[in-house]
C-alpha positions as CSV (number, residue, x, y, z in Angstrom):
1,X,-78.8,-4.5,-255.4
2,X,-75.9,-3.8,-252.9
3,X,-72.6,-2.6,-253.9
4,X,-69.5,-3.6,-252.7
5,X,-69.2,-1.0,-249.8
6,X,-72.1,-1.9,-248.4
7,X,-71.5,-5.8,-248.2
8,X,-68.1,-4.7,-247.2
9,X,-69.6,-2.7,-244.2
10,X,-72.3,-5.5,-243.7
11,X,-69.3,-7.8,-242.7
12,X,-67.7,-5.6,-240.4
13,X,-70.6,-4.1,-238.7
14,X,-71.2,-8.1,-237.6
15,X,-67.5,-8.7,-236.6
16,X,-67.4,-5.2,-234.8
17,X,-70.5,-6.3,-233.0
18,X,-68.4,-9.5,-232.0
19,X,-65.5,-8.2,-231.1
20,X,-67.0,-5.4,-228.6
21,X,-69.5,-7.6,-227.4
22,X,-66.3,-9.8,-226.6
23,X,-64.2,-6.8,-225.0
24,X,-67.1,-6.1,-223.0
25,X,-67.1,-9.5,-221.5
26,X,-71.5,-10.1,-222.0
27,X,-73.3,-12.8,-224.0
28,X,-74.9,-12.4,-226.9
29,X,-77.9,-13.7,-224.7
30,X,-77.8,-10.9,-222.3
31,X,-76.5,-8.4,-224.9
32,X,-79.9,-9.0,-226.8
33,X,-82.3,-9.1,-223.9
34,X,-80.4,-5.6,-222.3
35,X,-81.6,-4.2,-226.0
36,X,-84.6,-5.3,-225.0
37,X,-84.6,-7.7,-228.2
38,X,-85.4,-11.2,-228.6
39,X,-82.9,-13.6,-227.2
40,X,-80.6,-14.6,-230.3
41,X,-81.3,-11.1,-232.2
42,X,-77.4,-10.6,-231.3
43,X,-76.5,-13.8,-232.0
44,X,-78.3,-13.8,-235.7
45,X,-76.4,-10.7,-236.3
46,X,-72.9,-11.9,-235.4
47,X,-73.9,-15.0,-237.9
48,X,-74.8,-13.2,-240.8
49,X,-78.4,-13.8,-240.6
50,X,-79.7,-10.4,-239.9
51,X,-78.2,-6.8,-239.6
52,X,-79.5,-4.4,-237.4
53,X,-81.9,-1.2,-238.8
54,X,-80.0,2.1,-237.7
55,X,-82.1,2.2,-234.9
56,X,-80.7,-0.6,-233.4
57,X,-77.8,0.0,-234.6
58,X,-77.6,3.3,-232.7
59,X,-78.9,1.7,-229.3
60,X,-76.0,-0.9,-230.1
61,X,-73.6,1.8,-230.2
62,X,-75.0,3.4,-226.8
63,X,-74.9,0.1,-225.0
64,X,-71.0,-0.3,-225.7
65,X,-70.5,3.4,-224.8
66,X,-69.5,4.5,-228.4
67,X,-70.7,6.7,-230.8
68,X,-71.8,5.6,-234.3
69,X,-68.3,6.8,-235.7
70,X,-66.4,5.4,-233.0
71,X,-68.2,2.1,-234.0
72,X,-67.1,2.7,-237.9
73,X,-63.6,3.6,-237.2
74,X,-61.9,0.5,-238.9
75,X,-58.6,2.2,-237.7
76,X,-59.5,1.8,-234.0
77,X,-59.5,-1.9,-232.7
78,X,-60.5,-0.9,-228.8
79,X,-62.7,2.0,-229.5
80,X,-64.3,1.5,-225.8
81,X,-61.2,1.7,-224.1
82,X,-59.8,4.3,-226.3
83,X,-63.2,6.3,-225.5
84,X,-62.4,5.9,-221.3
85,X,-59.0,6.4,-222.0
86,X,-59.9,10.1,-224.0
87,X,-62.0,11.3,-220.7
88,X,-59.5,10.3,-218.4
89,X,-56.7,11.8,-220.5
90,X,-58.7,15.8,-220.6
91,X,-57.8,15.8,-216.6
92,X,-54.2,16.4,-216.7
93,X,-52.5,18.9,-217.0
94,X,-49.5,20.1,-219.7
95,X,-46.6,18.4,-217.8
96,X,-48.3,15.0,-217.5
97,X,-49.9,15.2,-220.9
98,X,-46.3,16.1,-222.4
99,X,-44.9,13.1,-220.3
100,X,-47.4,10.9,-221.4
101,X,-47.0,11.7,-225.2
102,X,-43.4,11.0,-224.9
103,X,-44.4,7.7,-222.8
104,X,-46.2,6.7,-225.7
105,X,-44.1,7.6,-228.1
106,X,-41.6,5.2,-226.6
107,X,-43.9,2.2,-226.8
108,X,-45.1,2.6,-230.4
109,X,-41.1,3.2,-231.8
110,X,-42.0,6.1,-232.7
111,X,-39.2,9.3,-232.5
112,X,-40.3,12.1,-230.1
Protein backbone atom coordinates (compact mmCIF):
# COMPACT_ATOMS: atom_id res chain seq x y z
CA UNK A 1 0.00 0.00 0.00
CA UNK A 2 1.33 3.52 -0.75
CA UNK A 3 1.36 6.22 1.70
CA UNK A 4 0.56 9.63 1.22
CA UNK A 5 4.24 10.80 0.34
CA UNK A 6 4.59 8.62 -2.09
CA UNK A 7 1.31 9.37 -4.11
CA UNK A 8 2.22 12.82 -3.36
CA UNK A 9 5.65 12.39 -5.12
CA UNK A 10 4.01 10.13 -7.81
CA UNK A 11 2.07 13.36 -8.87
CA UNK A 12 4.85 15.61 -9.04
CA UNK A 13 7.40 13.43 -10.45
CA UNK A 14 4.73 13.32 -13.59
CA UNK A 15 4.12 17.14 -13.63
CA UNK A 16 7.99 17.84 -13.17
CA UNK A 17 8.49 15.54 -16.11
CA UNK A 18 5.89 17.90 -17.92
CA UNK A 19 6.97 20.93 -17.14
CA UNK A 20 10.87 20.38 -18.03
CA UNK A 21 10.03 18.43 -20.87
CA UNK A 22 7.98 21.78 -21.73
CA UNK A 23 11.05 24.27 -20.75
CA UNK A 24 13.15 22.16 -22.90
CA UNK A 25 10.99 22.76 -25.82
CA UNK A 26 10.94 18.50 -27.14
CA UNK A 27 7.97 16.22 -27.56
CA UNK A 28 7.11 13.65 -25.48
CA UNK A 29 7.66 11.66 -28.86
CA UNK A 30 11.22 12.49 -29.24
CA UNK A 31 11.75 12.70 -25.42
CA UNK A 32 10.86 8.90 -25.37
CA UNK A 33 12.63 7.73 -28.34
CA UNK A 34 16.11 9.95 -27.17
CA UNK A 35 15.65 7.51 -23.91
CA UNK A 36 15.68 5.09 -26.22
CA UNK A 37 12.07 4.00 -24.93
CA UNK A 38 8.99 3.22 -26.78
CA UNK A 39 7.32 6.14 -28.35
CA UNK A 40 4.47 7.22 -25.68
CA UNK A 41 6.59 5.82 -22.62
CA UNK A 42 6.85 9.74 -21.82
CA UNK A 43 3.62 10.39 -22.67
CA UNK A 44 2.01 7.50 -20.39
CA UNK A 45 4.02 8.99 -17.62
CA UNK A 46 2.89 12.59 -17.96
CA UNK A 47 -0.81 10.83 -17.92
CA UNK A 48 -0.62 9.02 -14.95
CA UNK A 49 -0.48 5.63 -16.50
CA UNK A 50 2.94 4.64 -15.65
CA UNK A 51 5.90 6.01 -13.50
CA UNK A 52 9.30 5.51 -14.34
CA UNK A 53 11.73 2.70 -12.30
CA UNK A 54 14.76 4.82 -10.83
CA UNK A 55 16.60 3.82 -13.55
CA UNK A 56 14.73 5.69 -15.91
CA UNK A 57 14.18 8.02 -13.64
CA UNK A 58 17.89 8.70 -13.39
CA UNK A 59 18.47 8.77 -17.30
CA UNK A 60 15.39 11.26 -17.20
CA UNK A 61 17.20 13.40 -14.94
CA UNK A 62 20.49 13.25 -17.19
CA UNK A 63 18.69 14.05 -20.37
CA UNK A 64 17.30 17.45 -18.78
CA UNK A 65 20.85 18.19 -17.39
CA UNK A 66 19.77 17.82 -13.69
CA UNK A 67 20.57 15.80 -11.02
CA UNK A 68 18.02 13.55 -9.15
CA UNK A 69 17.76 16.37 -6.28
CA UNK A 70 17.67 19.05 -8.62
CA UNK A 71 14.69 17.17 -10.12
CA UNK A 72 12.98 16.79 -6.42
CA UNK A 73 13.58 20.29 -5.37
CA UNK A 74 9.85 21.38 -5.23
CA UNK A 75 11.30 24.85 -4.25
CA UNK A 76 13.03 25.34 -7.64
CA UNK A 77 10.54 25.89 -10.65
CA UNK A 78 13.47 26.25 -13.47
CA UNK A 79 15.93 23.92 -12.10
CA UNK A 80 17.67 23.64 -15.72
CA UNK A 81 18.19 27.15 -16.02
CA UNK A 82 19.11 27.63 -12.48
CA UNK A 83 21.73 24.64 -13.10
CA UNK A 84 23.38 26.93 -16.37
CA UNK A 85 22.90 29.82 -14.47
CA UNK A 86 25.09 28.23 -11.25
CA UNK A 87 28.13 27.35 -13.83
CA UNK A 88 28.10 30.54 -15.42
CA UNK A 89 27.87 32.36 -12.14
CA UNK A 90 31.55 30.33 -10.52
CA UNK A 91 33.39 32.54 -13.39
CA UNK A 92 33.23 35.95 -11.89
CA UNK A 93 34.93 37.35 -9.85
CA UNK A 94 34.02 39.14 -6.15
CA UNK A 95 33.13 42.60 -7.70
CA UNK A 96 30.68 41.19 -10.17
CA UNK A 97 29.35 38.48 -7.96
CA UNK A 98 28.84 41.40 -5.17
CA UNK A 99 27.09 43.50 -7.94
CA UNK A 100 25.05 40.77 -9.06
CA UNK A 101 23.73 39.84 -5.50
CA UNK A 102 22.70 43.31 -4.99
CA UNK A 103 21.19 43.18 -8.70
CA UNK A 104 19.13 40.52 -7.58
CA UNK A 105 18.29 41.62 -4.51
CA UNK A 106 16.69 44.62 -6.18
CA UNK A 107 14.38 42.39 -8.36
CA UNK A 108 13.09 40.08 -5.70
CA UNK A 109 12.26 43.27 -3.09
CA UNK A 110 14.45 42.07 -1.06
CA UNK A 111 16.77 44.71 1.41
CA UNK A 112 20.46 44.43 0.63
Amino acid sequence: MRGVIGMVYEGFTQERIARLRTQKGVSARDMSLTLGQNDTYINKIENHKALPSLPGLFYICEFFGVTPHEFFDVGTEYPMRLKALSEDLKRLDDSALGHLSALVKEMIGKPK
